[in-house]
C-alpha positions, 0 to 999 in steps of 0.5 A: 632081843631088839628085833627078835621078840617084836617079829614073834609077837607079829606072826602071832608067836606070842607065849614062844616071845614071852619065853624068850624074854623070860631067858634074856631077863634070866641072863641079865640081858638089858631090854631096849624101849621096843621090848615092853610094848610088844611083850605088853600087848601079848598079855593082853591077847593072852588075857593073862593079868598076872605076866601083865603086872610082872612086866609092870614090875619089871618096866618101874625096875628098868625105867621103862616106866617113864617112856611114852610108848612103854607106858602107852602099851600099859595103859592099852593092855590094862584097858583090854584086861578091864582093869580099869583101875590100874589103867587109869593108874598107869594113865595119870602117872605118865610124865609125857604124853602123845596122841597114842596115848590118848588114843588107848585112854579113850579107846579102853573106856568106850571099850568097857563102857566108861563113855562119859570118861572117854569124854571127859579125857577127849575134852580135857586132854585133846582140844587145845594140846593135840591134833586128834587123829582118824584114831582118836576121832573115832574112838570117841565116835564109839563113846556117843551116847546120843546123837548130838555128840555124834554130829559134834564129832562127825563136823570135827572129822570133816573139819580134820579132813579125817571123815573119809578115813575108812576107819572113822567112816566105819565108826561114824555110820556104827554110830549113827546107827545106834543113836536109831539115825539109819537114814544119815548112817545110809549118807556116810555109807553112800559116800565112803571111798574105799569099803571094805568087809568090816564098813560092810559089816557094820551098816548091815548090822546098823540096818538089822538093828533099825529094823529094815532086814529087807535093805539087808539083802540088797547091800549084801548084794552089792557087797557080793557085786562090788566087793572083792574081799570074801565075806565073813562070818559076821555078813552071813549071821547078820544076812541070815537073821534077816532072812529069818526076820523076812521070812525069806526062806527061798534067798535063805537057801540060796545062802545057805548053798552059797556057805557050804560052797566056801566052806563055812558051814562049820561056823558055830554061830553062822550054824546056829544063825541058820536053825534060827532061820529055817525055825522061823520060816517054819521048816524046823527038820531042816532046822534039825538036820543044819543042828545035827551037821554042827555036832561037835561044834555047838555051843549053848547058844545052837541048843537054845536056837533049836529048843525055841525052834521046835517051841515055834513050830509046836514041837514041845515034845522034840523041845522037851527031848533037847532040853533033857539031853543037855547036860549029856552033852556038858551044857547046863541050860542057862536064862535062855534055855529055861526062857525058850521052854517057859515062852514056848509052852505058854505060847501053846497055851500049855500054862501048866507045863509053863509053871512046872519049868518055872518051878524046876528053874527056881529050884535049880535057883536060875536068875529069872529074867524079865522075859520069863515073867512076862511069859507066864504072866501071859501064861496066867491071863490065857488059863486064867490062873489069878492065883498063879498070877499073883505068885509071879506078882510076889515073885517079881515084887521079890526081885525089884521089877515091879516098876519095869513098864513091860513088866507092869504092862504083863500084869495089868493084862493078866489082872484084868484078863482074870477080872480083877481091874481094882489089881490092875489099877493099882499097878497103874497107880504106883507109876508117879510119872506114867510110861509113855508106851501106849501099850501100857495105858491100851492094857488099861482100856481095852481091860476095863472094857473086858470087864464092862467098866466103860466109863473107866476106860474112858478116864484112862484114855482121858488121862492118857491125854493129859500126859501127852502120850500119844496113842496108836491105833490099838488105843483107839480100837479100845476107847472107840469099843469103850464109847460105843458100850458107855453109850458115849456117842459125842465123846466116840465121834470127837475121838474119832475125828481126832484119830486123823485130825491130832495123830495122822491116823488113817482109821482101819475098818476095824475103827469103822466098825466101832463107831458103826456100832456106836452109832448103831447102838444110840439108833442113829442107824442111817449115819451109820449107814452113810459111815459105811458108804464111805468105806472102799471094801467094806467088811462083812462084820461091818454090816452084821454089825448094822443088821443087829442094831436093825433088829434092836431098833425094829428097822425093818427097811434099813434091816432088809437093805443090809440083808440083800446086801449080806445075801450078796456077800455070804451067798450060803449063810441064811443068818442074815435073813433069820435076823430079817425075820425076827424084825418083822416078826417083831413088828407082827408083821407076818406077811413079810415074815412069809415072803422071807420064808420063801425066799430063803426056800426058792435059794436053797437055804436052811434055817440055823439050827436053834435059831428063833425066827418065823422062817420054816 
């Protein structure tokens, strides 16, 4: 039994040793130190707690209990079955520990998410009584919440001379990138001796989730060229996704092809990566065909890929057919499933079909999530629907996340979308401590404006300030609209110049725009004029813009300059020489009103259909 039950448990026989320590305990037979670590890690490969805690039983009956290595592969397996408390039980009864033990303590917290414990035990337990090992550096490495520890620990490995160990490097670049740090994940990867699939795994995955899908591509190149261990599931779902992300529909197939070549197309989730993929590139009956080709193998995750595919490709009926055959196929749809269709019919503007799924989940009484919510928020603001809206604000009050920000985010929207700034402002209110996402305060703004309260919006950018939230460029579009409307011109040059001189940011010709019409508004015509010039491509919107303020103002001068120049840009729109003509018409002076006249005749124009104007 020394020997036997060790050598089934490595060629992964385990319930065969299982059964064949149930047959030596039967026969009374004595168990040596090297039987309980092997049985004790089968429980935990087997997920089976009860065998667990009668090898427990049986460890305190023969003495076992007191042997480190018995009582480490306790601890470990209690660790793996979650049962936290008994590991830590099995922990702290130890009458002798070694870094092995250590290591299963630290390991099984940040395992089950218990970080600050794996800490705690590192700290207590490690310094001063045990050398850590590569082991126990990077098992507290997946235990860094923030990237302060992270580097605490990244100069402890470099000082234990464990930094280059493919395991810690692994951990180190994990970490790395989910404290959002990819350029010095990018370093320990650059850096590493000795690859391998698992390294490679982890920093695409790291570059996926920091949101550069295109440096993706180019390590599974390397990979490919560097490498010679096959990839696995875990790099073709990650170089899919950012395929789809990319759009990159033609590298997509090539990847594709190279899967059905190694045989890999029957992977579940590597099948459902790919109907992610071919839905976002827009080429939903490839989608399809990759979807019927798992059949036997899908999962509930495929069906929802496939469903939010047709959704995104405005195939709601297709969507509607999947939806309704799930449970044929022994799926119930589940948050996702009921998401994809409630996101993809208000993302089609088909609000009322948004709330009858909405109605069908609650009454199937489906935990409704924030997503959800927010979709039909949406859903409300584009109908507009306020009293739908306020059902899904009671809806939300119900399941306590009024006081998520992108929550309140959605319901300023939709208040404001269906004119009601006094609802909105009172979301706005219950915030003690403001949100510092601009997308919170731009609801605000850019509402008030919509509902032509200017000075409002003016406040909330000024209170924005006082918070130190930083805006982005939607803010200022938003303030720079509102200013123009109030007929606040300082106000809307200071925030102008503030955009590059306090915030670094380059205004867009969508900004240029606003403070052109701002300027055009308040009749200083010529400094919009000169606020153009400075413009390397001016848009044509730009100009209009300025012609319109021509006609309020009766320029006729700076009104036929704009015209000639729209002439030359929009060569078949007679709109810009009506607008001439209504100025000098305006200015009786008909003369000129007649010269327009012949011009827009001598280029073949006509006059705009209901339009009022001196030309004939």
């Amino acid at each position: 039994m020394k020997y036997r039950i060790p050598k089934l448990v490595t060629d992964g026989f385990y319930r065969e040793a299982l059964l064949l320590y149930a047959q030596h305990h039967s026969a009374t037979l004595p168990p040596h130190r090297f039987t309980f670590p092997p049985l004790l890690k089968v429980c935990a490969k087997l997920k089976s707690p009860i065998q667990g805690q009668i090898l427990h039983a049986h460890l305190i009956k023969t003495g076992f209990s007191a042997d480190v290595y018995s009582a480490t592969a306790l601890t470990d397996m209690y660790m793996k079955l979650n049962l936290l408390s008994d590991a830590v039980k099995s922990f702290d009864e130890m009458p002798d520990r070694n870094v092995a033990s250590l290591n299963a303590a630290i390991s099984g917290f940040s395992q089950n998410g218990c970080f600050r414990e794996a800490l705690k035990v590192f700290k207590q337990s490690v310094i001063g009584l045990f050398r850590p090992n590569s082991v126990t550096v990077a098992s507290v490495l997946s235990a860094c919440e923030s990237v302060e520890h992270g580097m605490e620990m990244h100069c402890l490995a470099i000082k234990l001379g464990v930094e280059m160990d493919v395991y810690v490097a692994t951990s180190l670049l994990t970490m790395y990138s989910n404290c959002k740090e990819i350029t010095s994940a990018t370093r320990v990867f650059a850096v590493m001796p000795n690859k391998n699939v698992v390294s490679y795994n982890a920093f695409l995955t790291g570059l996926l989730q920091n949101g550069v899908p295109l440096l993706v591509l180019n390590v599974f190149k390397d990979m490919r060229e560097f490498l010679h261990e096959q990839p696995n599931s875990v790099t073709f779902i990650s170089v899919i996704s950012a395929c789809a992300s990319l759009l990159y529909l033609q590298f997509g197939r090539q990847l594709h092809g190279y899967i059905l070549k190694i045989q890999m197309q029957a992977d579940t989730m590597i099948g459902t990566a790919l109907v992610d993929m071919y839905s976002k590139c827009g080429t939903w009956p490839w989608a399809q065909n990759v979807f019927k080709e798992l059949n036997g193998s899908r999962n509930i995750l495929t069906w929802n890929s496939m469903i939010a595919g047709m959704m995104l490709n405005g195939q709601s009926e297709k969507a509607i057919e999947l939806f309704e055959q799930l449970p044929y196929e022994g799926f119930k749809p589940d948050p996702a499933t009921w998401n994809s269709m409630i996101s993809g019919f208000a993302h089609l503007g088909k609000g009322f079909e948004a709330f009858k799924y909405f109605e069908k989940m609650l009454s199937d009484a489906v935990v409704t999530s924030l997503k959800c919510f927010t979709s039909l928020l949406s859903a409300c603001a584009e109908l507009p629907a306020l009293r739908r809206g306020r059902e899904i604000h009671g809806h939300v009050i119900r399941t306590d996340m009024n006081k998520d920000e992108f929550m309140a985010t959605a319901l300023i929207y939709m208040y404001m979308k269906c004119g009601q700034p006094s609802w909105a402002r009172r979301i706005f209110n219950q915030f003690e401590i403001k949100p510092h996402d601009p997308a919170f305060w731009n609801a605000m703004i850019s509402g008030y404006g919509r509902n032509g309260e200017y000075e409002s919006a003016v406040e909330i950018f000024d209170i924005m300030q006082e918070e130190k939230v930083k805006p982005n460029s939607a803010s200022f579009v938003g303030i720079l609209s509102a200013c123009s409307h109030a007929g606040q011109v300082d106000k809307g040059l200071q925030v102008f110049r503030m955009m590059n001189d306090d915030y670094g940011l380059k205004p867009t010709p969508e900004h240029f725009g606003c403070v052109i019409d701002l300027l055009s508004r308040s009749g200083r015509l010529h400094k919009a004029r000169q606020l153009i010039q400075e413009l390397a491509e001016p848009s044509v919107s730009v100009f209009y813009s300025l012609l319109g303020a021509c006609m309020c103002h009766l320029n006729s001068d700076l009104g036929e300059e704009m015209a000639m120049k729209l002439s030359e840009l929009d060569l078949e729109n007679p709109t810009p020489f009506v607008i001439l003509s209504n100025i000098y018409a305006g200015l009786g002076r008909w003369d000129d009103v007649e010269r327009i006249r012949h011009m827009v005749n001598g280029r073949g124009l006509r006059k705009l259909p209901g339009s009022s104007t001196g030309v004939t």
